[in-house]
C-alpha positions in Angstrom: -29.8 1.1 1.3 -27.6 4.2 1.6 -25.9 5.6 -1.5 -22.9 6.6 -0.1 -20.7 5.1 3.0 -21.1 7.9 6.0 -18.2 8.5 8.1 -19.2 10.8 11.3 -16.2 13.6 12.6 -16.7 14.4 15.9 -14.3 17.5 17.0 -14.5 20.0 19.4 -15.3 23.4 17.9 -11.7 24.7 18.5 -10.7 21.9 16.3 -12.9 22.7 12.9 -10.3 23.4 10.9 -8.0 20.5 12.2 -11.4 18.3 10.7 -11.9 20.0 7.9 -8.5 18.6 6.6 -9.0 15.1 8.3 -12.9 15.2 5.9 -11.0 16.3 3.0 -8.7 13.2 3.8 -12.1 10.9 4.2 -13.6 11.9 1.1 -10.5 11.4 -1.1 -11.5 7.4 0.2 -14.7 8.2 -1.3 -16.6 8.2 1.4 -19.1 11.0 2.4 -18.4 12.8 6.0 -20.8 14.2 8.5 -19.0 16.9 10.1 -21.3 19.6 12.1 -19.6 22.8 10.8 -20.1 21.6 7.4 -23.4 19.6 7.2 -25.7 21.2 9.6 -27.8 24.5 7.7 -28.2 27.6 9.9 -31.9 27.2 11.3 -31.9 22.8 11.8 -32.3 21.4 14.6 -28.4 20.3 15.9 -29.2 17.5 18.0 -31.7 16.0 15.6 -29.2 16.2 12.5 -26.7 14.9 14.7 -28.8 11.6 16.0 -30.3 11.2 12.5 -26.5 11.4 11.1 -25.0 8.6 14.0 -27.7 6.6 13.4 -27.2 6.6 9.8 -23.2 6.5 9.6 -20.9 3.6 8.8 -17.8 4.4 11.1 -17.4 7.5 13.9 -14.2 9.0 14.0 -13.5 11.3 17.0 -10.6 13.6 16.8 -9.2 13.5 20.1 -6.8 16.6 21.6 -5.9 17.1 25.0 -7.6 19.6 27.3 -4.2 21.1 28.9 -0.3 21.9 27.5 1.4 18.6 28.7 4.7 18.5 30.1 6.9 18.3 27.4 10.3 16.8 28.5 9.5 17.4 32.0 9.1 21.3 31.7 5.9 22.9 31.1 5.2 25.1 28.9 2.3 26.6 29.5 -0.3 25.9 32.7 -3.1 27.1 30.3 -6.2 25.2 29.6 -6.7 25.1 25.8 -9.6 23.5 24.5 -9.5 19.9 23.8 -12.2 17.6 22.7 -12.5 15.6 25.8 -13.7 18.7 27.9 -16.8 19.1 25.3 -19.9 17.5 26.2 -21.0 16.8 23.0 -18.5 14.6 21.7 -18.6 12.4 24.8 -22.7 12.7 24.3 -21.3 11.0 20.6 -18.5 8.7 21.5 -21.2 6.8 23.6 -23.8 6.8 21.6 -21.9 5.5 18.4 -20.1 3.1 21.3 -24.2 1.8 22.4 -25.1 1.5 18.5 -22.1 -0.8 18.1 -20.4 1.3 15.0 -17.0 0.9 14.1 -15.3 3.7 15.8 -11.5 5.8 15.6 -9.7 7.6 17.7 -7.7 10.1 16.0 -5.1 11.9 18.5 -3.8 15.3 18.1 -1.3 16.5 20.7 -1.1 13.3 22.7 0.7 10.3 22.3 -1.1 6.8 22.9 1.3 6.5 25.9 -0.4 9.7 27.2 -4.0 8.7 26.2 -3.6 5.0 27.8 -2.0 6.6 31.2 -4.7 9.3 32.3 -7.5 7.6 34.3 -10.1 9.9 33.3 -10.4 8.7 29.7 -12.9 5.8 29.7 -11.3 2.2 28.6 -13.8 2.2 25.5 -12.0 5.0 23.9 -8.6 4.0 24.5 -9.3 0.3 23.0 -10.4 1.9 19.9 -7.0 1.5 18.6 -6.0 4.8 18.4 -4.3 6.6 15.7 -1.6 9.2 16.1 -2.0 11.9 12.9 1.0 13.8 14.1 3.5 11.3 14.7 2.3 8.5 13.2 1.7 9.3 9.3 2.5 5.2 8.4 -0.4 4.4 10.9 -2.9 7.3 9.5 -2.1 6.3 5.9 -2.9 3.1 6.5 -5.7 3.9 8.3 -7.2 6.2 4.8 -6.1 3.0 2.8 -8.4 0.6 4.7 -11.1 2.8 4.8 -11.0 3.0 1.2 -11.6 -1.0 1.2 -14.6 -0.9 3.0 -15.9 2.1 0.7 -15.2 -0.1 -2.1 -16.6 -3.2 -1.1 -19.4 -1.2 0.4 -20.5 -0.1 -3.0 -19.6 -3.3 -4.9 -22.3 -5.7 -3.5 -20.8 -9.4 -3.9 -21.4 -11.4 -6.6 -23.9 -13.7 -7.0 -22.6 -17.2 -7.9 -24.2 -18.5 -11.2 -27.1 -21.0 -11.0 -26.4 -24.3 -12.6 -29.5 -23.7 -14.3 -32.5 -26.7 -14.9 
């Protein structure tokens, strides 16, 4: 049995330090985070840390940006692309694998709304039922997001009681 509950961050690179905060967030739950920037030594093997550590995680959480400036009150700001996580290969490569190993999965948004995410037809249905979380506009939903993960940290290291034999 594991010793800790494992939460898996998937990010796009341009989002690392965006992460690190949302890790530091996970870990005051008291759960232990696999994030790539942080976990994976120069010299391993990146893919193989990264199947051993979705294999062996409790709940993914992707942290899902968008992949251009969107109209903001119907003027653009910027016809840019930025880098988003949904553009990266590697955190689709993760979403579906955590989605084929059945583990409970979050979709954190930064600089999207739901409304936005449930609207564009190039985001698969799988990530938008996931029940997405807002963590720019919606701190209520995030904190109660933290606070629910810290019940299954707790239960996860507090096996259930036994009930007491009657005895002969």
């Amino acid at each position: 049995m594991p010793e800790q509950y494992l939460v898996f961050l998937s990010h796009a690179g341009s989002n690392t330090g965006d992460a690190r905060r949302i890790k530091r967030d996970i870990e005051r739950q008291g759960a232990a985070v696999f994030l790539d920037a942080d976990s994976i030594e120069k010299g391993e093997a990146f893919e193989g840390a990264i199947k051993f550590n979705l294999s062996a995680c409790d709940e993914f959480w992707v942290l899902v940006t968008p992949t251009t400036i969107r109209v903001i009150h119907g003027v653009a700001e910027s016809g840019r692309t930025i880098p988003g996580s949904l553009d990266r290969p590697y955190v689709w490569v993760e979403i579906g694998i955590a989605w084929a190993w059945r583990k409970r999965q979050v979709a954190l948004l930064k600089g999207l709304s739901t409304a936005e995410l449930w609207c564009d037809p190039d985001i698969p249905v799988f990530l938008k039922a996931m029940n997405p979380v807002d963590i720019e506009n919606d701190f209520p939903g995030y904190e109660s997001l933290l606070v629910e993960l810290k019940e299954r940290v707790n239960s996860f290291a507090s096996p259930p009681l036994m009930a007491a034999s009657a005895g002969p």
